[in-house]
C-alpha positions as CSV (number, residue, x, y, z in Angstrom):
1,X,0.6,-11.4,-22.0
2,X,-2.6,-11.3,-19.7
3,X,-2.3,-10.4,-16.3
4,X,0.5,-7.5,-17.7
5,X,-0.3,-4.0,-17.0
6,X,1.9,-1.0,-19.1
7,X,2.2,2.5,-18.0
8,X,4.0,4.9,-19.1
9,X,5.3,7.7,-17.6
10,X,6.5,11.2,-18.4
11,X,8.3,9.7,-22.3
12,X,9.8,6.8,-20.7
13,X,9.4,3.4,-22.5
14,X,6.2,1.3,-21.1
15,X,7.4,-1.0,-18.4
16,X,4.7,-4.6,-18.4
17,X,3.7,-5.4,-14.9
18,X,3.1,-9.2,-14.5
19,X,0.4,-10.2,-12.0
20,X,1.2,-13.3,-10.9
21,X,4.7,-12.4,-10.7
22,X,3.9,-10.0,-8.3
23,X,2.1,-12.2,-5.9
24,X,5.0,-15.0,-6.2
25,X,6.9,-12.5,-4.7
26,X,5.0,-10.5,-2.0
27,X,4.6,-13.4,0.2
28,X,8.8,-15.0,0.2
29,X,9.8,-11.1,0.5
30,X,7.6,-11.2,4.2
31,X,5.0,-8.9,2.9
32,X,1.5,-9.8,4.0
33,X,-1.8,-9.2,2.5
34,X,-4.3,-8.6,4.7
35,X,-8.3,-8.3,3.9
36,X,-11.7,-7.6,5.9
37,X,-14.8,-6.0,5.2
38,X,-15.1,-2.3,6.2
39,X,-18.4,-1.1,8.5
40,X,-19.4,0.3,5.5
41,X,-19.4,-3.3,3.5
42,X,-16.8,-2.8,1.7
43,X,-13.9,-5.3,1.2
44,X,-10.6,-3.7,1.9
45,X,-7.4,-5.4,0.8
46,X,-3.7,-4.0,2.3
47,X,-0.4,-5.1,1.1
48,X,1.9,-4.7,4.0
49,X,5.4,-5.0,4.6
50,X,5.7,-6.8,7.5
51,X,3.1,-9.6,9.4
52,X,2.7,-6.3,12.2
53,X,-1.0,-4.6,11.3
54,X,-2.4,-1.0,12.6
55,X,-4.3,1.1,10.9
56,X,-1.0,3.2,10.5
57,X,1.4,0.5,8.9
58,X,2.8,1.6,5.6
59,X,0.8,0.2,2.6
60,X,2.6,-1.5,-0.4
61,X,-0.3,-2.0,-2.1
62,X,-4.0,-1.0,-1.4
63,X,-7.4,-1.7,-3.1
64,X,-11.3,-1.4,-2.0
65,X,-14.1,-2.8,-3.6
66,X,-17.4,-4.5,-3.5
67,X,-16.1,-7.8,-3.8
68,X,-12.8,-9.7,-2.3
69,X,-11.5,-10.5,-5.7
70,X,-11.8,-6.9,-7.4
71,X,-10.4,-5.4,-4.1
72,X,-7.5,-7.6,-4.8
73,X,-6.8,-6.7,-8.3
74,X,-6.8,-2.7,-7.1
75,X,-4.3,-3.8,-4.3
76,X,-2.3,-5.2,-6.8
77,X,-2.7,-3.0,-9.5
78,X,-1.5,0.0,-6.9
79,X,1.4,-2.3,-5.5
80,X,2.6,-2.5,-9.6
81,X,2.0,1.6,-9.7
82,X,4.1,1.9,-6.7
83,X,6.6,-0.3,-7.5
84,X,6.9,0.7,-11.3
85,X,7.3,4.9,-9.6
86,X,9.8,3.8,-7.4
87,X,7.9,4.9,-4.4
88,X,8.8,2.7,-1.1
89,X,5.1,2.9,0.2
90,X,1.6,4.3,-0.7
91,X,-1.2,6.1,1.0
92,X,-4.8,4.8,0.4
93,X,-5.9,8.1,-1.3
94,X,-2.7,8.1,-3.3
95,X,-4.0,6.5,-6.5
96,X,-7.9,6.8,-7.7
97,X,-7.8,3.4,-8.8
98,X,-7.8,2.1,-5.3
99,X,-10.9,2.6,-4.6
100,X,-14.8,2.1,-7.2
């Protein structure tokens, strides 16, 4: 199906990851995505847990770019890595596809 990711990890069967799924449920479960452009003009796009933002707030998801909408996808596509580990929150370094 579009908008699914698979990974697979350590033998495990692959696990699909469904996009718009995903952002049906970020916003009902009181998770926030918040965006702005970085002094260094880059868009930066944080998935949060809570409406509360500081620059220390654990990350759900977290993605920077050169544009808003790829930004997004690498927020997303770090929130489905997270959630498909089972990790409860991310750092921005954590994954290489955060970042171009």
């Amino acid at each position: 199906m579009a908008g699914d990711i698979e990974k697979l990890l350590g033998g495990i069967d692959p696990q699909a990851f469904d996009y718009a799924d995903a952002v049906r449920r970020i916003l009902p479960a009181g998770h926030v995505i918040h965006g702005y452009s970085s002094a260094a003009n880059e868009r930066v796009i944080k998935i949060l847990k809570t409406r509360r933002y500081s620059d220390g707030e654990p990350l759900l998801g977290f993605g920077v770019d050169g544009n808003a909408e790829r930004a997004l996808g690498r927020s997303l596509l770090t929130y489905a890595m997270r959630e498909q580990q089972g990790l409860e929150f991310i750092t921005p370094r954590q994954f290489p596809e955060t970042k171009w």
